[in-house]
PAPAMI-977899 format. One record per residue: x negated, y, z negated of N, C-alpha, C, O in turn; residue in one letter. Coordinates in steps of 0.05 Angstrom, whole numbers. Each point is the difference from the previous one (the first is absolute). Example, Ala and Ser with C-alpha at 12.3 -4.5 7.8 and 13.67 -1.06 7.14 Angstrom:
<recs>
-264	-114	-156	18	24	0	-18	24	0	-21	0	-13	A
28	21	27	-16	24	-1	15	22	-14	-10	22	-4	S
</recs>
This chain:
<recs>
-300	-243	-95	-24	-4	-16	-7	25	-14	-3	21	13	X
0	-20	-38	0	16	-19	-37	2	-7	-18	-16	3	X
20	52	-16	-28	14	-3	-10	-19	-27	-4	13	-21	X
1	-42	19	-19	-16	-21	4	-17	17	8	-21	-9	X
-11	23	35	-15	-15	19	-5	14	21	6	24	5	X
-20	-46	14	4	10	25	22	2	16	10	-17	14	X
-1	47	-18	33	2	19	-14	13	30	-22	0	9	X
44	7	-1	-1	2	37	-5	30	-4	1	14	20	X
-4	-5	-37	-11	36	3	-26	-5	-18	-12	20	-9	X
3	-46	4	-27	8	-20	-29	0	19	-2	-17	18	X
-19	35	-20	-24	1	13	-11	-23	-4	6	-7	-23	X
-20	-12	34	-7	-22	-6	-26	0	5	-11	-17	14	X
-4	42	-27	-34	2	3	-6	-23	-16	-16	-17	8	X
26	16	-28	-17	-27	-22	-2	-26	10	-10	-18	-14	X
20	13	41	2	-24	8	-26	-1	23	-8	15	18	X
0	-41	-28	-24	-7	19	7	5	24	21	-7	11	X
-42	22	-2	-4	2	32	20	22	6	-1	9	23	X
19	1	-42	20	20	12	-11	18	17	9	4	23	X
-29	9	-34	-10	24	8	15	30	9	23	3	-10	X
-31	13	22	21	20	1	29	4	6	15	-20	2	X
-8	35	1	24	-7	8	6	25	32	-6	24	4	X
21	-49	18	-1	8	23	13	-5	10	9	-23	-2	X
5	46	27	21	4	13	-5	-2	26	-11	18	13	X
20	-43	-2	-2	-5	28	-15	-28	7	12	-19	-9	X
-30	14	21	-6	-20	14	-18	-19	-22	-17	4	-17	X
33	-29	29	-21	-23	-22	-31	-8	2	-15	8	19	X
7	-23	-37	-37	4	5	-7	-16	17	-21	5	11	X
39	-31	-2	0	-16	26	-1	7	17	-11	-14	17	X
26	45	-7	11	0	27	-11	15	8	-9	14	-19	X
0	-3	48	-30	16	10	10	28	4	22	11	-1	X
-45	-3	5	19	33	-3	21	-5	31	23	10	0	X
-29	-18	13	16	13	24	37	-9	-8	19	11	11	X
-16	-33	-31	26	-14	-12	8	21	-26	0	-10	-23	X
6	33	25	18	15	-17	29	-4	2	12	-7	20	X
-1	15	-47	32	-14	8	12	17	17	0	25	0	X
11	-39	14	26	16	17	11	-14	13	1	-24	-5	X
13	35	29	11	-27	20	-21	-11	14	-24	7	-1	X
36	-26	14	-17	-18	10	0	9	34	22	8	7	X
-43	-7	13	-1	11	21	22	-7	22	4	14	20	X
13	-42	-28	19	-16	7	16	-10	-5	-8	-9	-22	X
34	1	26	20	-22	-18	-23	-31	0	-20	4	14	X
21	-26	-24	-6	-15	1	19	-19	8	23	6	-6	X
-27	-27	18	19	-15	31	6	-22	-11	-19	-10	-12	X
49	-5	13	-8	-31	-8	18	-12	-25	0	12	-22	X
12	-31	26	9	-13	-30	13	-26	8	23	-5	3	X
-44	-10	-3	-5	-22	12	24	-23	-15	9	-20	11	X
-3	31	-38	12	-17	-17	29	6	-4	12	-13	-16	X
1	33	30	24	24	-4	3	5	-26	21	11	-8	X
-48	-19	-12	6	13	-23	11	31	-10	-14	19	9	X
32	-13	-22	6	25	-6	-5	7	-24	-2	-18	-17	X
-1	48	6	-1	16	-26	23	15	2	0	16	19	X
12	-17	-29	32	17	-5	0	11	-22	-11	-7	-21	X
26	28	28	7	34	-9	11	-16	-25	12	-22	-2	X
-21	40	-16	14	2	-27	33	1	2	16	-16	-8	X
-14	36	18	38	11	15	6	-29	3	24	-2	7	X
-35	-21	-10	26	-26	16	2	-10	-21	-14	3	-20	X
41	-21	28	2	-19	-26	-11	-15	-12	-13	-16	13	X
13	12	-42	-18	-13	-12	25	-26	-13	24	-2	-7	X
-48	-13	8	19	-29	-20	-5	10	-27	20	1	-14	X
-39	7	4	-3	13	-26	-22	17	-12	-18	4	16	X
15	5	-36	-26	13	-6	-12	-11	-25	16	-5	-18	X
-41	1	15	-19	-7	-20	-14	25	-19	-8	23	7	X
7	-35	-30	-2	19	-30	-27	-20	-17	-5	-24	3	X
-4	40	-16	-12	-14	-14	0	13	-34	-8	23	-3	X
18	-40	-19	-1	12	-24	-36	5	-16	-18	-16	-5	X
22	44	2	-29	-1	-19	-4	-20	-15	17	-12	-14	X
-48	5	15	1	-21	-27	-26	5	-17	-5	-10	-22	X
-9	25	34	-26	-7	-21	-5	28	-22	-19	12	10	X
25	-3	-26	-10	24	-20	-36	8	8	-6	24	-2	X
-14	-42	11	-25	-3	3	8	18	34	-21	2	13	X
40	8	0	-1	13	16	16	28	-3	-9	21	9	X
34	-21	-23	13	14	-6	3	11	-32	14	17	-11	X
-30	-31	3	1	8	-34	21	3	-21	14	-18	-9	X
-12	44	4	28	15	-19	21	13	22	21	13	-4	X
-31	-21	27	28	13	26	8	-28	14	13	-3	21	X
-20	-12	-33	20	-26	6	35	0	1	17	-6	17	X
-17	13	-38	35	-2	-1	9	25	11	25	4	3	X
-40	13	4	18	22	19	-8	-6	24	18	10	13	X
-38	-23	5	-4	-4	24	19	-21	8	8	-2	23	X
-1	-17	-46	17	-22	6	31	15	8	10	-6	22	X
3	24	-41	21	17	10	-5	5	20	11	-15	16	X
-31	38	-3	12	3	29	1	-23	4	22	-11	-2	X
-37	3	6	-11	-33	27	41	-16	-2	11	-9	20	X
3	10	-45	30	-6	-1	16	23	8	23	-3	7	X
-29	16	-7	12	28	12	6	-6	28	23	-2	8	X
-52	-5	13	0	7	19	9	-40	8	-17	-3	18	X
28	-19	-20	8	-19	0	23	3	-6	14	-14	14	X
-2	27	-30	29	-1	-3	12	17	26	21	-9	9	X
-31	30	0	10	20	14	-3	-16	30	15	0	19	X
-42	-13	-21	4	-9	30	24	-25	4	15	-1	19	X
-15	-17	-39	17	-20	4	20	9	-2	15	-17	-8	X
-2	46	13	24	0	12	3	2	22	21	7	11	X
-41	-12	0	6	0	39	-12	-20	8	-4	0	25	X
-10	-28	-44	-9	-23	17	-12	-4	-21	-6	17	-17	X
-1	-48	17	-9	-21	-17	-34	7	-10	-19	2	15	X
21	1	-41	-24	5	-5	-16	-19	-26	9	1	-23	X
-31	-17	31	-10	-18	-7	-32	10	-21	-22	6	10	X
29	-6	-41	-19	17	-19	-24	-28	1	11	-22	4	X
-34	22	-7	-18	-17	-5	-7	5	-18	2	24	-3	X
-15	-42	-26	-3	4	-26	-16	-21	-7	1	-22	12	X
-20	29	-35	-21	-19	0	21	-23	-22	15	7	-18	X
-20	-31	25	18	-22	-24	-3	12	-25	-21	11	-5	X
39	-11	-10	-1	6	-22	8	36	-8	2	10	-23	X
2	0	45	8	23	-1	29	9	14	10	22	-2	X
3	-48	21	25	-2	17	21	13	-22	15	17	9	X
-12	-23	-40	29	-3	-13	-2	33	-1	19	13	10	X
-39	1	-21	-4	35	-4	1	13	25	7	23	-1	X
-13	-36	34	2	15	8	34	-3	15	12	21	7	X
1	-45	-2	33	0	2	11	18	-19	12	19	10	X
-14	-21	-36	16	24	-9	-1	27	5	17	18	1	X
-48	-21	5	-6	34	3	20	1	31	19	15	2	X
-27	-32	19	8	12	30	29	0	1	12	19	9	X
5	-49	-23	29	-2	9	-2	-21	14	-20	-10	10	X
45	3	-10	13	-33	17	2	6	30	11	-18	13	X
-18	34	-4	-1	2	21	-31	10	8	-1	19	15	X
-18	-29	-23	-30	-2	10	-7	-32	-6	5	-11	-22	X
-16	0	43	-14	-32	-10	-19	6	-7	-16	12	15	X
9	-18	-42	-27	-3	-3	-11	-30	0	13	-20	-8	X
-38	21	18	-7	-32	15	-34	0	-16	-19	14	7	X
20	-30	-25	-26	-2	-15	-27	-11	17	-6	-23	0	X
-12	45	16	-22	-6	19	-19	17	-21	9	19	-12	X
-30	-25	10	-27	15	-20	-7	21	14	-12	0	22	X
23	30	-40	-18	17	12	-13	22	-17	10	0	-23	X
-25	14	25	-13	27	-10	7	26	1	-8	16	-16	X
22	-11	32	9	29	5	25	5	12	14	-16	12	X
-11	39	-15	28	2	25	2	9	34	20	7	13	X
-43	-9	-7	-6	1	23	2	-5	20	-17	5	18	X
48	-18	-14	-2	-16	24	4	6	28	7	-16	17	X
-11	38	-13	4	12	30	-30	-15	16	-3	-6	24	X
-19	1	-52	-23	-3	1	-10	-30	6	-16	-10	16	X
34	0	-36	-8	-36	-10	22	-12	19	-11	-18	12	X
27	19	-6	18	-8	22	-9	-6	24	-14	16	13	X
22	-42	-5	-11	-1	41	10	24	13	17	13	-13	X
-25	-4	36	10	19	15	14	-21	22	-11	-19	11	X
42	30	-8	12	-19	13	9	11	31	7	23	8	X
-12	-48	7	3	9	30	27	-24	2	12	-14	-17	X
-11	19	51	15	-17	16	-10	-16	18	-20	10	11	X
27	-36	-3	-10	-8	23	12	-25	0	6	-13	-20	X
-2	8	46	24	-33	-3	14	0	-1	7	-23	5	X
20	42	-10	13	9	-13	4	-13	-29	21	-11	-8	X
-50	13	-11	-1	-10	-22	-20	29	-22	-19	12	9	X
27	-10	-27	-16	16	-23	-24	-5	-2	0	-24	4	X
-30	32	-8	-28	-9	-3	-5	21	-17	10	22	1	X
-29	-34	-20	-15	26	-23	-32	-8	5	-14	-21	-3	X
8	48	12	-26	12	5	-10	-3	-31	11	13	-18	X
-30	-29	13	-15	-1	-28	-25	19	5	-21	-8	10	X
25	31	-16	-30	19	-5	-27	-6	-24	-20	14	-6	X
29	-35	-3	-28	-11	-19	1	33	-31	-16	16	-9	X
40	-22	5	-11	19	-17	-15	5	-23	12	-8	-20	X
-33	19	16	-21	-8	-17	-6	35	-18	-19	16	2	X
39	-15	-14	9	22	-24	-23	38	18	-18	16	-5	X
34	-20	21	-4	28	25	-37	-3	-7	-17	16	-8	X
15	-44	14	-38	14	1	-12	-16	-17	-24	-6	2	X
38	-2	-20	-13	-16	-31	-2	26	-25	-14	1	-20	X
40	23	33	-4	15	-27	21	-7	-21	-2	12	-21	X
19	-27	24	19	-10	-30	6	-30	5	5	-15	18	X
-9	15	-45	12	-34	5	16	-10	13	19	15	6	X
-18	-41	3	18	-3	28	-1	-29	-2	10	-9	21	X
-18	-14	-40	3	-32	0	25	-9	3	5	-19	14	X
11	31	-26	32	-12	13	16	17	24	11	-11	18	X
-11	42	-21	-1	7	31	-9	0	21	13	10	19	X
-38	-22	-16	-16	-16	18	10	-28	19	-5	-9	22	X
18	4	-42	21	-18	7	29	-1	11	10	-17	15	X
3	40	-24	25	3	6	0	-8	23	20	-14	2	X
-31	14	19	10	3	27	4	-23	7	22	-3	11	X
-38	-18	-14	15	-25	11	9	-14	-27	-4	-24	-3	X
18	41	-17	14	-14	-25	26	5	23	10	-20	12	X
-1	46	-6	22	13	8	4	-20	26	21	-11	5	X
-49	8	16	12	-14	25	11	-23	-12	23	-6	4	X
-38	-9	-18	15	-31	-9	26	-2	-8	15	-14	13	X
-6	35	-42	26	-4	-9	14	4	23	18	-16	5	X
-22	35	12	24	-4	17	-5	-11	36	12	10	20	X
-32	-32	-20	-7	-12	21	-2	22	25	12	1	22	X
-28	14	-31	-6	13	23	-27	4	9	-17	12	-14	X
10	-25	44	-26	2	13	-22	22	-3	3	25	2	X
-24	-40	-6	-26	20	-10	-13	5	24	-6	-17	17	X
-2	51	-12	-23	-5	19	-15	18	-17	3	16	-18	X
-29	-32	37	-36	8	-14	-8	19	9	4	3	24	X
-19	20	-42	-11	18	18	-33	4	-12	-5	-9	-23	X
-6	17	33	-23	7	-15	-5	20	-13	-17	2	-18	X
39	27	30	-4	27	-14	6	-5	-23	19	-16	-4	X
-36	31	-24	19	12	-23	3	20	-18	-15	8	-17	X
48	1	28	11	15	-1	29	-6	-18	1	-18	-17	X
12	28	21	30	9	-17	17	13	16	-7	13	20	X
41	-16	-33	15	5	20	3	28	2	8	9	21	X
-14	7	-41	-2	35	3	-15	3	13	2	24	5	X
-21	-34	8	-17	9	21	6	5	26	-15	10	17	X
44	-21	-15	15	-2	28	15	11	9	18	-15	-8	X
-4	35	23	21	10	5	10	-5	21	-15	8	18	X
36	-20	-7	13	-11	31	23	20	7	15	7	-18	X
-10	6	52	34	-1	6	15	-21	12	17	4	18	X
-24	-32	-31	9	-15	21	-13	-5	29	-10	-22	2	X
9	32	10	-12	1	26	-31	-4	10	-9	6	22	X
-3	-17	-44	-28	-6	19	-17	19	-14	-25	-4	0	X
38	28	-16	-32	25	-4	-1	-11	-39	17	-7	-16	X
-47	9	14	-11	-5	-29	-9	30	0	-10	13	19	X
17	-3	-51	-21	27	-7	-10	-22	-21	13	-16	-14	X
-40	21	17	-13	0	-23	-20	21	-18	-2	24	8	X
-13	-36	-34	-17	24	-5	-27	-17	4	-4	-22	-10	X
-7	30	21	-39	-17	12	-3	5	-37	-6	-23	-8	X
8	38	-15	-17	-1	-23	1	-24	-15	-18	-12	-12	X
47	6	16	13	-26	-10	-6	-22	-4	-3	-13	-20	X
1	5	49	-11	-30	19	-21	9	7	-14	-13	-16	X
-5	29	33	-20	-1	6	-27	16	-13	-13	21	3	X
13	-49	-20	-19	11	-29	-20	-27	-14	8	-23	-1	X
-16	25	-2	-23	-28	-12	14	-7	-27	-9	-21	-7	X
24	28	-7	10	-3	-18	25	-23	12	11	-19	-13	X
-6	25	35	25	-25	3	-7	-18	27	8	-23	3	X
-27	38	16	-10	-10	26	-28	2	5	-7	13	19	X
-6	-22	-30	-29	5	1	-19	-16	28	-2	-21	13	X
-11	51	-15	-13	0	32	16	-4	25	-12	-8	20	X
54	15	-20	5	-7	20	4	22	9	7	18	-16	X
-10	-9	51	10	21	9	28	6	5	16	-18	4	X
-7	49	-4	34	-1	4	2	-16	22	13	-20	-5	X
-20	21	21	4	-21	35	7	-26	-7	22	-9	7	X
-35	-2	-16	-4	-25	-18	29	-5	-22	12	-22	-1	X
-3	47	-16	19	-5	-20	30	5	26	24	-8	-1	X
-35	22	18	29	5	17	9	-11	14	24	1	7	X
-51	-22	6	13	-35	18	13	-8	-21	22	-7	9	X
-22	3	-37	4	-26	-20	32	17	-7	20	-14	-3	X
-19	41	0	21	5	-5	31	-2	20	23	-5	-3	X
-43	12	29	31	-1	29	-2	-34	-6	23	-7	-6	X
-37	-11	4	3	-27	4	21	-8	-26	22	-11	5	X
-30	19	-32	23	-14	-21	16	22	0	15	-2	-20	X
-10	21	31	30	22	2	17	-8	18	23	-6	-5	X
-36	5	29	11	-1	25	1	31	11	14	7	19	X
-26	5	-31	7	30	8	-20	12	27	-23	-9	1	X
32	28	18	-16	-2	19	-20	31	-1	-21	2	12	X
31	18	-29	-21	21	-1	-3	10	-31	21	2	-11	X
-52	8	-8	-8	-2	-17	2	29	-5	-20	10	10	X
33	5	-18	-17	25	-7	-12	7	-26	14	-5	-20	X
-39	17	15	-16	-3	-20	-1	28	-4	-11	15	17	X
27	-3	-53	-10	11	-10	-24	3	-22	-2	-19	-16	X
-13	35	14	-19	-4	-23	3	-5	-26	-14	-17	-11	X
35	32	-3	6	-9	-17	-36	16	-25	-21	12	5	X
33	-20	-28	-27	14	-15	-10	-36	-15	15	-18	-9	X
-43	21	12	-13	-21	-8	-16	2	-30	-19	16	-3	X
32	-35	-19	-10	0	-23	3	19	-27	-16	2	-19	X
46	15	24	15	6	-19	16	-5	-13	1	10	-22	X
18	-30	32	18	-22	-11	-9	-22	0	-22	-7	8	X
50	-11	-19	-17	-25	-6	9	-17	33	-13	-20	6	X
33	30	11	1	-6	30	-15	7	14	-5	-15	18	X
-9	38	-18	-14	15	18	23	12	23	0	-1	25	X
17	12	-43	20	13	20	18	-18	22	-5	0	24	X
25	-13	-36	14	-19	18	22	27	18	2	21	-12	X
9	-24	33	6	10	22	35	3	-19	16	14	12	X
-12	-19	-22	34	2	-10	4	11	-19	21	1	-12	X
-47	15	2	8	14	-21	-11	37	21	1	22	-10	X
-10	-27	36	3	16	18	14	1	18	3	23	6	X
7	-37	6	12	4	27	14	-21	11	-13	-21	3	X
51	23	8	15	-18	-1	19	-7	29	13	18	11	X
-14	-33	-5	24	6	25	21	-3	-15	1	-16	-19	X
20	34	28	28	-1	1	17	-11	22	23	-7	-4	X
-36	5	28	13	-1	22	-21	-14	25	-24	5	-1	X
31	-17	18	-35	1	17	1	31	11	18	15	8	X
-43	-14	-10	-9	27	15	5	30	-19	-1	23	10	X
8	-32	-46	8	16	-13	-13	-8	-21	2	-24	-5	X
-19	44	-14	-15	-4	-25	6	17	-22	12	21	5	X
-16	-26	-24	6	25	-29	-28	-2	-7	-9	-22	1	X
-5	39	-7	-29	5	-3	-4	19	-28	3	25	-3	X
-12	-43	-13	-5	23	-30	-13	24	3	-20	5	13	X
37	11	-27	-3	28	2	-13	14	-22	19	9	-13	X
-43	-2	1	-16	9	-21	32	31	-8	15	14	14	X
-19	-16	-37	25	27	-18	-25	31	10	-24	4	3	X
52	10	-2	-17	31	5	-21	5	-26	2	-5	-24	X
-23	17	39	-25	13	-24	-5	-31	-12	-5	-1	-24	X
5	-22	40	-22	-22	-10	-29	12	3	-2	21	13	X
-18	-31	-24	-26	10	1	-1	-19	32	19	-14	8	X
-44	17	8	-7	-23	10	-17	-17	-6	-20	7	-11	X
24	-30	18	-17	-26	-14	7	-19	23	13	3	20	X
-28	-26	-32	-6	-25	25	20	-6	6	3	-6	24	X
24	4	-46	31	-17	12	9	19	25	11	-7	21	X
-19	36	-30	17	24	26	-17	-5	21	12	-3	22	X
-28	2	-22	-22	-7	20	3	-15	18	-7	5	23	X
19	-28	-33	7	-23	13	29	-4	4	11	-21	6	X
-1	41	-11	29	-1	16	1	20	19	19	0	16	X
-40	20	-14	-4	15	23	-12	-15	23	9	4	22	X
-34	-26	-25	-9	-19	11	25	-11	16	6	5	24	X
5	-18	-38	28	-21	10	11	12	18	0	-9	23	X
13	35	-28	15	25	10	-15	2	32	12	-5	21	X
-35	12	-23	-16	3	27	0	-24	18	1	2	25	X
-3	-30	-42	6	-19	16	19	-15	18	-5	-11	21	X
30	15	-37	27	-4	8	10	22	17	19	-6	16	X
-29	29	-15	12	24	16	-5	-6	35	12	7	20	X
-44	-26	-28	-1	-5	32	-7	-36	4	-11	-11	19	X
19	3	-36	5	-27	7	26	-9	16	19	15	2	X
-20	-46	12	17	-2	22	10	-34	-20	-18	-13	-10	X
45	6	9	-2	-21	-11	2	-26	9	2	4	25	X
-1	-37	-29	6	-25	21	20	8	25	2	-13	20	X
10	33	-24	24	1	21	-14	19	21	8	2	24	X
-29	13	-34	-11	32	14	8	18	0	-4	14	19	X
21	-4	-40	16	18	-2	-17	11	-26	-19	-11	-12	X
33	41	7	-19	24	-15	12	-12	-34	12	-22	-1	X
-16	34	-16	10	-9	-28	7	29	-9	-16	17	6	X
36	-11	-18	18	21	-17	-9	-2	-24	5	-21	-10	X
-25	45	-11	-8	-1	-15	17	21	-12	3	22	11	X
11	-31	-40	19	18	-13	-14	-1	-26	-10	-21	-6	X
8	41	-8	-12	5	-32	22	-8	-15	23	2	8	X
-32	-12	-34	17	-11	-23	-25	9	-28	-18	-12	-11	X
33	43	11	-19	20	-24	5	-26	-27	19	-16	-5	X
-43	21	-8	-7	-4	-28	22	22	-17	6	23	8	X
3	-36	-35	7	20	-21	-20	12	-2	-22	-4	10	X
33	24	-28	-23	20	-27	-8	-7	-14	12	-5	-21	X
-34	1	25	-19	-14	-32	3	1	-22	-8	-17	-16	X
30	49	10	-4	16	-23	35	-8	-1	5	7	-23	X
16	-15	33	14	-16	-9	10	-24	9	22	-4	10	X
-46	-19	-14	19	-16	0	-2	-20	-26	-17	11	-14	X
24	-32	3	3	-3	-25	-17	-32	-12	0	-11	-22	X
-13	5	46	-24	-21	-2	-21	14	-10	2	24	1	X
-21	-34	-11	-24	1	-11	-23	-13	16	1	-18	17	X
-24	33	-28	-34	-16	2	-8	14	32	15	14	14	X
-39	-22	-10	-26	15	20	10	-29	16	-7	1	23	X
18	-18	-28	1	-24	22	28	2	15	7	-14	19	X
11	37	-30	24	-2	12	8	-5	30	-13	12	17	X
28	-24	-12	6	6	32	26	8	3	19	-8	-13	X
-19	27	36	24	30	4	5	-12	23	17	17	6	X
-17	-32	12	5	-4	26	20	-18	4	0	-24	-5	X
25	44	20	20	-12	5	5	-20	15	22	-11	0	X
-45	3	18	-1	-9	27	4	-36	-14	7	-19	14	X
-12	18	-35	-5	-28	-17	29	-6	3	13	-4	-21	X
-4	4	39	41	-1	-8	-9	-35	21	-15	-7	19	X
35	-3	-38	9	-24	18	39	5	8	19	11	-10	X
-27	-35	43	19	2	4	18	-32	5	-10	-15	16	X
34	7	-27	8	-15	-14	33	-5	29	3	13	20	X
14	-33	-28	21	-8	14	16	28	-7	-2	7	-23	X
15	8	38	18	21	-1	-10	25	-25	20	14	-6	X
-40	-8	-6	-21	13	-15	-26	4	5	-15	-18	8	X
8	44	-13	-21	11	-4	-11	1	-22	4	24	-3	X
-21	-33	-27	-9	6	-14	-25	21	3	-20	-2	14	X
27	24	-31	-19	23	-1	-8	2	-33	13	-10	-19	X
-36	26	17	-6	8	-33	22	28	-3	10	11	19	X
-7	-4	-37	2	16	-8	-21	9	-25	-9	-16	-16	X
2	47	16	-27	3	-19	7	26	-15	-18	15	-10	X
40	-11	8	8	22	-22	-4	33	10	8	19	-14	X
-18	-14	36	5	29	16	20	0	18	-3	0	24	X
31	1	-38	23	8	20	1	6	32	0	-13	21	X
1	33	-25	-18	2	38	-7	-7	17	7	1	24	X
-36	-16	-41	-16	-18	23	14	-18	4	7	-4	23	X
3	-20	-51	22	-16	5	23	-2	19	4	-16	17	X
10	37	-26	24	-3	28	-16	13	22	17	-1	18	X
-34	11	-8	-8	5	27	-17	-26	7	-4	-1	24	X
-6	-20	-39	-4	-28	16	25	-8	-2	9	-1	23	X
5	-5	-36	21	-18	2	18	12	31	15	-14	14	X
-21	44	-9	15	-1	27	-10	-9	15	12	-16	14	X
-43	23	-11	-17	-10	27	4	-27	-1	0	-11	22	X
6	-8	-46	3	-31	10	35	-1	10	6	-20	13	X
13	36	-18	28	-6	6	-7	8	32	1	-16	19	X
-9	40	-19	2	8	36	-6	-25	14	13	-7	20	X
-37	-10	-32	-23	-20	17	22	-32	5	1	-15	19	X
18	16	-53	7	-30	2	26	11	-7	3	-8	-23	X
23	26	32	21	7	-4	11	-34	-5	1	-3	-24	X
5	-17	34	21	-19	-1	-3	-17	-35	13	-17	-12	X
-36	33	5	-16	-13	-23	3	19	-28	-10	22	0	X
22	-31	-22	-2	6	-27	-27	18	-13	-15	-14	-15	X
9	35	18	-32	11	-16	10	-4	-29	22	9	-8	X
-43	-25	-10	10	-8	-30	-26	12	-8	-19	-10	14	X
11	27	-33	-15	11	-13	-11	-12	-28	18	-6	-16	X
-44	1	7	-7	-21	-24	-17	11	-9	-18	8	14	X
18	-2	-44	-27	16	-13	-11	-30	-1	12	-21	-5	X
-40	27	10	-24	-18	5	-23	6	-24	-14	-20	-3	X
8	34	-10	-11	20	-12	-16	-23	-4	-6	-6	23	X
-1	-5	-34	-21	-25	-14	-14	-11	24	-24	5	5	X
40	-20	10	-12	-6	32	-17	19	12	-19	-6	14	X
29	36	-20	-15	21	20	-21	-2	-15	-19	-5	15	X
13	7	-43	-17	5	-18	-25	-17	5	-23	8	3	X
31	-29	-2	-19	-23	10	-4	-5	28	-5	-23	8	X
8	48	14	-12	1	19	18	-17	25	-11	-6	21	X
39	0	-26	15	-7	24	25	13	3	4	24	-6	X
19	-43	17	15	9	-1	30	-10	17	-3	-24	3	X
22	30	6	26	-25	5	-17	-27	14	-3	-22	-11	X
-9	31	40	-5	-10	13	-23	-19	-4	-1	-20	14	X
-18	24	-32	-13	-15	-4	3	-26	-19	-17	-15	-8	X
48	17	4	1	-15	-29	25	-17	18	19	-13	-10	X
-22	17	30	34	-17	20	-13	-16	19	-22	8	9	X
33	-34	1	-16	-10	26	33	-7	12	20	-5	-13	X
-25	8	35	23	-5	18	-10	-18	14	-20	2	13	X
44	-32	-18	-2	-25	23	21	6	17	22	4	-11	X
-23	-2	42	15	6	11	22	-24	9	-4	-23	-9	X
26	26	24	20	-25	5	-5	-15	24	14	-19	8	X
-39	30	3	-7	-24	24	22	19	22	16	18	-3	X
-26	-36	29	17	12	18	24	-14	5	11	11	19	X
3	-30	-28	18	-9	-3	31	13	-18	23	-6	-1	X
-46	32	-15	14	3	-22	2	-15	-24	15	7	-19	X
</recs>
């Protein structure tokens, strides 16, 4: 999301009720509920529902082609490049399925190649890490978690991505469950195993949960996850248009192993550093579903001063890497250096796995980035 709108780096004082802007605990939740871990694992999964690691196999991944100029303007046809950039590169390691509003399918097959489906479902943005069910296991059958997505809050239009989610369960007959939270799939981060990071700014905010307490959003979340412990970072509240989703901070690689965005030397400090020091303090002594400690590894930001994106909305954070059948997608952002020193930290993390590097530059510009623009359906446990 690009600076002639609301992107995910824009201040969003002009918006009713925004009010200041704040780091840490939501206006719901009482003082004694600041984010952090939780005093306990939480017990229980009555349904053997599961949330699985990104790392497993996926039956395919979901894309969505830009469509509206009324969001993207005069960076339409370069946001559409990446967004084919990063579709062509993944469908070389697994089936990747573009969504396109009717009438826009024939421009965007040429753009991606014969090897992306594009499947004509109505949408608005390219968002779909966001507009996508979040998909679990259970039965040994696929289920998509529908988060009600309602444009992160009601700040961008969202009448046909509002929808995607059970456009996507239908085309491909896959079971809906209901939740009441709403949220988005960047708000989530899993290792497989039972532990959720989240950011409380995200989800626990009147803008998407009104008047509910985190207690309240974290029964509803272990119940449609299946996941058995929550950990809650703060996250910064009412600077983007997410309110700081958890994946453009902090990632498992591994269970019990995270990559945690790293502010570039001689950043000023501000609310984003703030809140990755927050996170930092949290995870250092958090215990996760298993009870075991968590391995917090830094993944530095480039240099501001070279990398080759533009605008005050940019995003530098490598941690936005998706990870794909036998690949890693990472940005690349035009500071040499920084570049190949993430691209090692993700080879050390996923050696059996391809690191493929993608200028994003338009995507970053508009406030995302790989990961936010990929949804991964996994292959069930059957494979």
């Amino acid at each position: 999301m690009s600076g002639f709108m609301v992107s995910r780096r824009t201040v969003l004082r002009s918006l009713a009720g925004a009010g200041a802007v704040a780091l840490g605990v939501a206006g719901c939740s009482s003082p004694d509920d600041e984010a952090g871990p939780d005093p306990a694992p939480a017990t229980g999964n009555p349904t053997g529902r599961r949330f699985g690691a990104e790392w497993e196999q996926h039956a395919r991944t979901f894309m969505a082609w830009p469509a509206s100029t009324g969001i993207w303007g005069g960076q339409l046809g370069a946001v559409r490049q990446d967004i084919a950039g990063i579709a062509r590169a993944v469908a070389r390691y697994e089936p990747v399925v573009l969504l396109a509003r009717p009438g826009q399918e024939d421009e965007a097959r040429r753009a991606c190649g014969t090897d992306v489906e594009v499947v004509p479902i109505p949408v608005d943005d390219l968002w779909t890490r966001d507009t996508v069910p979040v998909f679990v296991e259970e039965g040994g059958k696929v289920l998509g978690v529908d988060f009600n997505f309602s444009g992160w809050g009601g700040k961008q239009q969202h009448a046909n991505d509002g929808q995607v989610a059970r456009a996507v369960l239908g085309k491909y007959g896959i079971g809906r469950i209901e939740t009441p939270v709403v949220a988005e799939g960047g708000s989530f981060e899993t290792d497989g195993q039972g532990t959720l990071l989240v950011t409380e700014s995200s989800v626990v905010n009147d803008n998407r949960n009104r008047g509910r307490t985190r207690q309240q959003i974290e029964a509803d979340l272990i119940a449609a996850l299946g996941v058995r412990k929550v950990i809650w970072l703060a996250g910064v509240r009412g600077e983007d248009i997410t309110d700081a989703h958890v994946d453009t901070l902090v990632r498992y690689v591994a269970p019990g192993v995270v990559l945690l965005d790293k502010p570039a030397p001689d950043s000023p400090p501000d609310v984003w550093s703030r809140s990755i020091d927050q996170a930092r303090g949290v995870l250092k002594d958090a215990t996760d579903a298993r009870g075991k400690g968590i391995e917090v590894i830094d993944l530095p930001q480039p240099d501001p001063d070279r990398i080759t994106g533009k605008g005050e909305e940019f995003v530098s954070s490598y941690v936005n890497f998706y990870v794909a059948n036998k690949a890693v997608l990472l940005p690349a952002f035009g500071d040499a250096a920084a570049d190949d020193r993430a691209k090692q930290i993700l080879r050390d993390h996923f050696p059996d796995r391809e690191i493929v590097q993608l200028k994003i530059d338009t995507i970053a510009s508009g406030g995302g980035g790989i990961h936010c623009s990929t949804h991964d359906q996994p292959s069930g446990p059957t494979g």
